[in-house]
matplotlib code that plots the C-alpha trace (Angstrom):
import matplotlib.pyplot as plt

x = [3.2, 1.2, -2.5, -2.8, -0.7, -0.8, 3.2, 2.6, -0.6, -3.3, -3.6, -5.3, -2.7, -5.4, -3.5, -5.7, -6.5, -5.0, -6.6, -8.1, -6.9, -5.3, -7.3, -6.8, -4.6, -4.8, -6.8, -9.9, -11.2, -12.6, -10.3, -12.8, -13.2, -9.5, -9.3, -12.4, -10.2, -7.5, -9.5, -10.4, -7.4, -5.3, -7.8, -7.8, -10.2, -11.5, -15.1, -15.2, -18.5, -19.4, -19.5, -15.8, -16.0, -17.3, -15.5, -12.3, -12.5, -14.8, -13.8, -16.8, -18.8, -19.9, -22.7, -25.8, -25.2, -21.9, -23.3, -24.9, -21.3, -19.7, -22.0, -21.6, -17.7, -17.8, -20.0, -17.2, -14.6, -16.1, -17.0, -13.7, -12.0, -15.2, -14.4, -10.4, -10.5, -8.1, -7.7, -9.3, -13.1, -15.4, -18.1, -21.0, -22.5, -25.0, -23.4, -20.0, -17.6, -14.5, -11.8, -11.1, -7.8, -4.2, -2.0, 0.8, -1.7, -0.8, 2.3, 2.5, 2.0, 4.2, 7.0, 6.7, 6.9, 10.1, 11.6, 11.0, 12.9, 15.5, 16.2, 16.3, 18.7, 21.2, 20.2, 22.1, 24.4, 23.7, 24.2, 24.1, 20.4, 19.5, 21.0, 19.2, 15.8, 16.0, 16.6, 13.8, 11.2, 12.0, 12.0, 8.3, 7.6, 6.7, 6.1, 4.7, 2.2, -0.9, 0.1, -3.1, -5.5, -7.6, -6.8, -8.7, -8.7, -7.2, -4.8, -3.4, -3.6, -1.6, 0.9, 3.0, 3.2, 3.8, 6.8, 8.2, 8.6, 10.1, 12.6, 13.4, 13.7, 16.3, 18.4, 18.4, 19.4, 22.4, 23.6, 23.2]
y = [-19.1, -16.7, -17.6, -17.7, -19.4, -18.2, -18.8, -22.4, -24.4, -22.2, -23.0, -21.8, -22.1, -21.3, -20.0, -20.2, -17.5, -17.3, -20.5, -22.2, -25.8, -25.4, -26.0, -27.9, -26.3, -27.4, -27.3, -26.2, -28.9, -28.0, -25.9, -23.5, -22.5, -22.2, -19.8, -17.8, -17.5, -16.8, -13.9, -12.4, -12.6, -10.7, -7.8, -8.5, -6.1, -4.6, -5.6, -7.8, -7.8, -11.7, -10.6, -10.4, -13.1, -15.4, -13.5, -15.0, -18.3, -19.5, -16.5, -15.2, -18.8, -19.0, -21.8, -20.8, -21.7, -19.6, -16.9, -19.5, -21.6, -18.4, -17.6, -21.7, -21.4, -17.8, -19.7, -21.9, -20.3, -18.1, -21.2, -22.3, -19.1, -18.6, -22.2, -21.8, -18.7, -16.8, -13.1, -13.5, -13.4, -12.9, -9.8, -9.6, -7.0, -7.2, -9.1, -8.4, -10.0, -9.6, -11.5, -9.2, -9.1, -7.4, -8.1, -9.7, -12.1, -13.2, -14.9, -13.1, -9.6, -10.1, -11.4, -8.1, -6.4, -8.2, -7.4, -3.9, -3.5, -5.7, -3.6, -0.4, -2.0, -2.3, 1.4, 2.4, -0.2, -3.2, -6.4, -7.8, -7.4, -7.3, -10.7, -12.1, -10.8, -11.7, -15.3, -15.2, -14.0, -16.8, -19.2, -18.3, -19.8, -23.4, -24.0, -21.9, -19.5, -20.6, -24.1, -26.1, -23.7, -25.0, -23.5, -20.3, -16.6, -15.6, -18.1, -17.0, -13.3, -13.4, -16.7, -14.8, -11.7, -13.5, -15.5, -12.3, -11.3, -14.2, -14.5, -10.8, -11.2, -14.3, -11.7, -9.5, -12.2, -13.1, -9.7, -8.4]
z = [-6.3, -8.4, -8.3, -12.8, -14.4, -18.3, -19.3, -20.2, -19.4, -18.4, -14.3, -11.3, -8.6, -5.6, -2.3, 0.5, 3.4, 6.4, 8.9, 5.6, 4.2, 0.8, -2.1, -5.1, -7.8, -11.1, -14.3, -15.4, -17.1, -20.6, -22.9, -23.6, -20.1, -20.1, -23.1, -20.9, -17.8, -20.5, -22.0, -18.4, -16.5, -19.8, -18.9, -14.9, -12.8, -16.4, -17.2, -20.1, -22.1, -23.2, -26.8, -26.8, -24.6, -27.3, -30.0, -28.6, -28.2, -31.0, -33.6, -36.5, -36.6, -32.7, -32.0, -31.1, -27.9, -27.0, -24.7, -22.6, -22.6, -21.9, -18.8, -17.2, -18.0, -15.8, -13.1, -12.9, -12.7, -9.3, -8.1, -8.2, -6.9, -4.7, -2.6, -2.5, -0.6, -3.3, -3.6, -6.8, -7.5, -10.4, -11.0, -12.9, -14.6, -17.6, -19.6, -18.7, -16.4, -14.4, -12.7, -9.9, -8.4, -9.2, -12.2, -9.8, -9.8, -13.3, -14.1, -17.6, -16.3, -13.2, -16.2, -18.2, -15.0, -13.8, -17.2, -17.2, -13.5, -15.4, -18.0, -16.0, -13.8, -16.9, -18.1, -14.6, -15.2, -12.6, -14.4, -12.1, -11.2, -14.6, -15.2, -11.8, -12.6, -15.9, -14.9, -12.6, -14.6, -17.3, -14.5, -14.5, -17.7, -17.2, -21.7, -24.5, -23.5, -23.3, -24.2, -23.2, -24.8, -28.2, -31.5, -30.3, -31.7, -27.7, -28.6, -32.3, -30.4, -27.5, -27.9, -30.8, -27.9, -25.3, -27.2, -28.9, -25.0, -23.7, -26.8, -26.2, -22.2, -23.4, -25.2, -23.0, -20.3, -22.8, -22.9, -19.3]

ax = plt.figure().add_subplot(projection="3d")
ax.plot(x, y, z, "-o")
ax.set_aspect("equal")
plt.show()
């Protein structure tokens, strides 16, 4: 399983460490901390200032209040990752934050990656391989991208990317 889930609902899928019980996977509660995971695991390991933080999920008319919502949805979030003993974790740094970990830890990025090996392996010809990776990296999606996030500015961003690449990776599929 890869630990975020971003092709379909937004999920934590939290694999434990080596001699600890699993931990809950799931949902995070409240779709605005969903669409702040969403905004820090599209930039994973890249500090994020909370500016564009809030700029993402409430747009130009933020409440007043938005920094501070942006700050408990962060505390969150590590607490989460902090208790499930993932490979993930979350930094800090004046006003900027971080999910650290790799992008194989993201559904979406380990999909364009498993595309990209699939269409080099028809460029030399293997349709075979092409055909089989294609199929499982669309066997990653589990709905629309980002299905479970509010109407959000992340949201109207990334779903019509993420789409475009899943319809093209579906081509592809058909003609490999």
């Amino acid at each position: 399983q890869v630990p975020v889930r971003l092709l379909g609902p937004v999920r934590l899928h939290l694999i434990p460490s080596p001699g600890q019980d699993p931990p809950p996977s799931g949902t995070i509660a409240s779709g605005q901390a969903r669409a702040v995971l969403a905004s820090l695991v599209f930039r994973i390991s890249t500090f994020v200032p909370d500016d564009q933080i809030v700029d993402e999920v409430w747009g130009e008319h933020p409440p007043a209040s938005a920094h501070r919502t942006v700050r408990a949805h962060v505390s969150l979030i590590s607490r989460v990752l902090a208790g499930s003993g993932a490979t993930l974790s979350v930094d800090r740094a004046r006003n900027r934050f971080r999910i650290r970990g790799r992008r194989e830890h993201v559904d979406w990025y380990l999909f364009e990656e498993m595309v990209t090996q699939a269409r080099g392996a028809a460029r030399r010809g293997d349709h075979r391989v092409a055909r089989s990776t294609l199929v499982n990296a669309l066997d990653l999606w589990q709905g629309p991208g980002l299905a479970d996030l509010p109407q959000t500015p992340i949201r109207t961003l990334f779903a019509p990317v993420m789409e475009a690449s899943r319809r093209a990776a579906l081509a592809d599929r058909v003609d490999a």
